[in-house]
N, C-alpha and C positions, 0 to 999 in steps of 0.2 A: 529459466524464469517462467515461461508459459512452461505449462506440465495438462495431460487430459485425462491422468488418470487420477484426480485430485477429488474429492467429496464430494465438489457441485454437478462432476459428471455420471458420478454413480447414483446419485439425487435424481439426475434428470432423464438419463437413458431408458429406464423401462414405464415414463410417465409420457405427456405433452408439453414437456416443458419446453422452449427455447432456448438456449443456451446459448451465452454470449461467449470469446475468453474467459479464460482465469486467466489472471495473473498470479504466481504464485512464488514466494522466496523463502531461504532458509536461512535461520538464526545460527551462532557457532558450531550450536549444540545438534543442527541438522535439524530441527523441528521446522516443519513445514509450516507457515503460515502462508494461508490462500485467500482469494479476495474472489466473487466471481459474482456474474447479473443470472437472475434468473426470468424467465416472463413465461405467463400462464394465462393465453387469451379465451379461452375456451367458457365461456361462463355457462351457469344452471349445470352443470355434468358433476362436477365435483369432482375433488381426488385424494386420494389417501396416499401418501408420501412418508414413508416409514426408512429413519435415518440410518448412518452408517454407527455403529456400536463403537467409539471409542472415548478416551479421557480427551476429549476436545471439545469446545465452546465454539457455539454460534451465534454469531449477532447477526440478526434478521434488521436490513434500514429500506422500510418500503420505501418505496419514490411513489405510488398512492394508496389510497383508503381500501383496507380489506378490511368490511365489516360483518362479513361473517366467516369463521374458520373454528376449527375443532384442534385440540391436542391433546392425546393419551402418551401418558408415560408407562411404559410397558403396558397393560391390560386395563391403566387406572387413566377414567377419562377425569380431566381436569379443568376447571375452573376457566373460560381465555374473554380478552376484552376486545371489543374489537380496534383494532391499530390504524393510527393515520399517521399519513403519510410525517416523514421523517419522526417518528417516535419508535424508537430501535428496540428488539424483545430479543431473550438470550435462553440458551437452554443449553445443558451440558450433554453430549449425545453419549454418555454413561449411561444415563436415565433412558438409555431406548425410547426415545420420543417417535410419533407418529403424529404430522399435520395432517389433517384434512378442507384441502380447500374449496369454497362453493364460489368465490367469486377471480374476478379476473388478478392477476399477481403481476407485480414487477417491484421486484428489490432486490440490493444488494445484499450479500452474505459475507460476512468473514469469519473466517474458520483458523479460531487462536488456541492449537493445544496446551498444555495443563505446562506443559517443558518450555515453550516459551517465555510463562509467565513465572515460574522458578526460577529461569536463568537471569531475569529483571532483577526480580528479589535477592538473588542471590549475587548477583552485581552489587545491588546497594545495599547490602548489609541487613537488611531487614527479613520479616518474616515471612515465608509464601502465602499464598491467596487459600483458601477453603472454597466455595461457592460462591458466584453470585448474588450480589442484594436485591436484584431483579429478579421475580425468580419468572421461571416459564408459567406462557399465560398471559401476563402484565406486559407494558408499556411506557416505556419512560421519554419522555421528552428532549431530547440530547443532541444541542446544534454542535459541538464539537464533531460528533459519530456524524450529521448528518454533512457539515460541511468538508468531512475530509470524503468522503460517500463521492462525495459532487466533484470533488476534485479528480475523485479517479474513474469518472465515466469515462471523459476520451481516452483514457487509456484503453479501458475492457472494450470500446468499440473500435478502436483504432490501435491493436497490440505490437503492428511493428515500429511504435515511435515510444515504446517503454523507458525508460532511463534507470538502469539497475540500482543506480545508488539514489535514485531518488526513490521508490517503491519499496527499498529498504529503510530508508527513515521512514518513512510512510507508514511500514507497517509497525517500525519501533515505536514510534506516537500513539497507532492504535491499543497496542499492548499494553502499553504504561497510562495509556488513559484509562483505559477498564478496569486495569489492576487498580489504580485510585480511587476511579470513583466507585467503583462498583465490586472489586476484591479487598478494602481499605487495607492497602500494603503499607499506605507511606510514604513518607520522603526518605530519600537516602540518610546510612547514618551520617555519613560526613559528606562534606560540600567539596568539588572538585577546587581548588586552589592553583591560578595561573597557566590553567590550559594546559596544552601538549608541554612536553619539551622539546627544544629546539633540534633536537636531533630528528624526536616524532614528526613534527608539523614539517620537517624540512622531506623527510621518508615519506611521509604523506603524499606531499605536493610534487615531486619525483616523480612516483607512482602514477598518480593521475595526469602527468602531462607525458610522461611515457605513454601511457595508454591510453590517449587522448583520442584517436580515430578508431577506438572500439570500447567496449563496457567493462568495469572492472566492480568488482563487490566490497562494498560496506564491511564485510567481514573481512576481506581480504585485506583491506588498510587496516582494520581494528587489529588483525594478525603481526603486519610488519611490524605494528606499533608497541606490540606487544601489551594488548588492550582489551578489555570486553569489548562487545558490540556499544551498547550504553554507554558507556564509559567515555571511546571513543568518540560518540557524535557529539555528545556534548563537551569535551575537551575543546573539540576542532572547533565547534563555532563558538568557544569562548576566546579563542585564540586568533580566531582569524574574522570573527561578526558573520561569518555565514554556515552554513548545513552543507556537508561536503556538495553533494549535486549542485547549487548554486555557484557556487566557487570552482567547481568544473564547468560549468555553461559559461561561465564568466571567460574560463579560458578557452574555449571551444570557440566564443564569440571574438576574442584578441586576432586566436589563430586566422581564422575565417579574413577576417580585415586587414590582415597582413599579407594574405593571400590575393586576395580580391585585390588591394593594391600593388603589387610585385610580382604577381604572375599573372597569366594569361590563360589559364584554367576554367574549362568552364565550370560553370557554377552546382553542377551535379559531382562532380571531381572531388570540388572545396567541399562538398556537403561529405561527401565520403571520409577527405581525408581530415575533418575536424568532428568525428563522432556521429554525426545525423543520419540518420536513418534513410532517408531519401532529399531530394532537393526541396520537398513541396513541404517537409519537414523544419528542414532550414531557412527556407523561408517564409513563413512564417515564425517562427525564432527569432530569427534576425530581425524583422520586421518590427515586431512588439517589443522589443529592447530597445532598438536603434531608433526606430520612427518610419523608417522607408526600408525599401527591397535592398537586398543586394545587386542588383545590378543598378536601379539608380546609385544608390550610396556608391559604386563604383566608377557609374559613368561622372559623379558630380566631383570625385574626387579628384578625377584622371582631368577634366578639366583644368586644373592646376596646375 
């Protein structure tokens, strides 16, 4: 899931960029989709940042105002507005695009190849994407892109508390939003009807509490299920009201409480053997679900 040899590190190694994680996951199909922060405090120097050449799509979501920047599509300078903050600009780095920045940067990039957004389309029946409606240059206003943005800072700043099947739906949402609003794919031709079947949703649920004290992938249930990716996540929370990661924390959260009451573990242990990353992880988790720590919620229980 973290990878360094990803787009945003080859973007940023021979500039001043700062470079936060990537976070990065792959679709069935092995198409890389990466998510990564960039920041540029250097102001009045400028930089010219000349992209990596492939069938992949960038979406630029500053967190603030760059009001002045430059971008050439191969040799041909073109047209740019200046971007505030959360108003997201895209450009297909086919186009050999070249930024040039005069002010200070920080924004999120995702980097959604051309195969990711085929394997949607070709999930739901419908016709693949052409270009973007945005084109480079421009600026669109888009609290969807800005508010999922927001939700994956603590990750990129804090990458060992990732949650694979969560950053996997995460980035399926990003895909299938762009492809909509901005590749007009469409809706699927047909409508999922009654969720999994009970054989899947039972394979499913298996699976994730098998693997409950370490991370398992969105593809990898989509697999047993014998599913797309797409296909898949949407099944599952028509069938059960929740997005698999939810309904894994949910039971990561059971375990933990059964624990905490029945054994004698300390709480770095339980954090380990219900999924968590580290204790400081767990609790907070715990915490913001329950209302209190884990060790009150235990001392209040034991009580009893």
């Amino acid at each position: 899931m973290m990878e360094h040899e990803v787009y945003a590190d080859r973007i940023g190694q021979p500039f001043w960029f700062t470079m936060l994680p990537t976070i990065a996951t792959s679709t069935l199909r092995k198409a890389q989709i990466a998510i990564s922060r960039v920041k540029y405090d250097a102001p009045n120097l400028g930089i010219s940042v000349p992209l990596p050449h492939e069938d992949t799509f960038v979406v630029g979501l500053p967190l603030r105002d760059v009001p002045r920047w430059r971008m050439w599509l191969g040799k041909r300078p073109i047209r740019t507005v200046p971007v505030i903050r959360g108003c997201i600009s895209m450009v297909n780095l086919n186009l050999e695009p070249t930024a040039h920045m005069r002010d200070p940067v920080d924004s999120v990039l995702f980097y959604l190849p051309r195969m990711a957004f085929d394997e949607v389309a070709d999930d739901r029946g419908t016709r693949r994407i052409g270009e973007l409606s945005c084109s480079p240059g421009s600026a669109v206003d888009d609290p969807v892109m800005m508010q999922l943005g927001l939700c994956l800072l603590p990750l990129l700043e804090k990458p060992i508390h990732i949650g694979k099947l969560f950053v996997e739906y995460i980035a399926l949402a990003l895909v299938a939003h762009v492809a909509d609003v901005y590749g007009g794919m469409g809706a699927p031709a047909s409508t999922i009807q009654g969720g999994l079947a009970p054989w899947q949703e039972r394979r499913a649920k298996e699976l994730m509490r098998e693997h409950m004290h370490e991370e398992i992938s969105l593809v990898r249930l989509a697999n047993e299920c014998k599913l797309s990716l797409s296909h898949f996540a949407r099944a599952f929370k028509q069938s059960t009201g929740q997005p698999p990661h939810r309904w894994l924390l949910q039971q990561r959260l059971d375990k933990a409480k059964e624990l905490l009451l029945n054994s004698s573990l300390p709480l770095a242990d339980i954090a380990l053997a219900c999924g968590f990353s580290e204790q400081s992880h767990f609790t907070r988790v715990f915490s913001k679900k329950v209302g209190t720590t884990p060790g009150a919620w235990r001392r209040a229980l034991r009580k009893w």
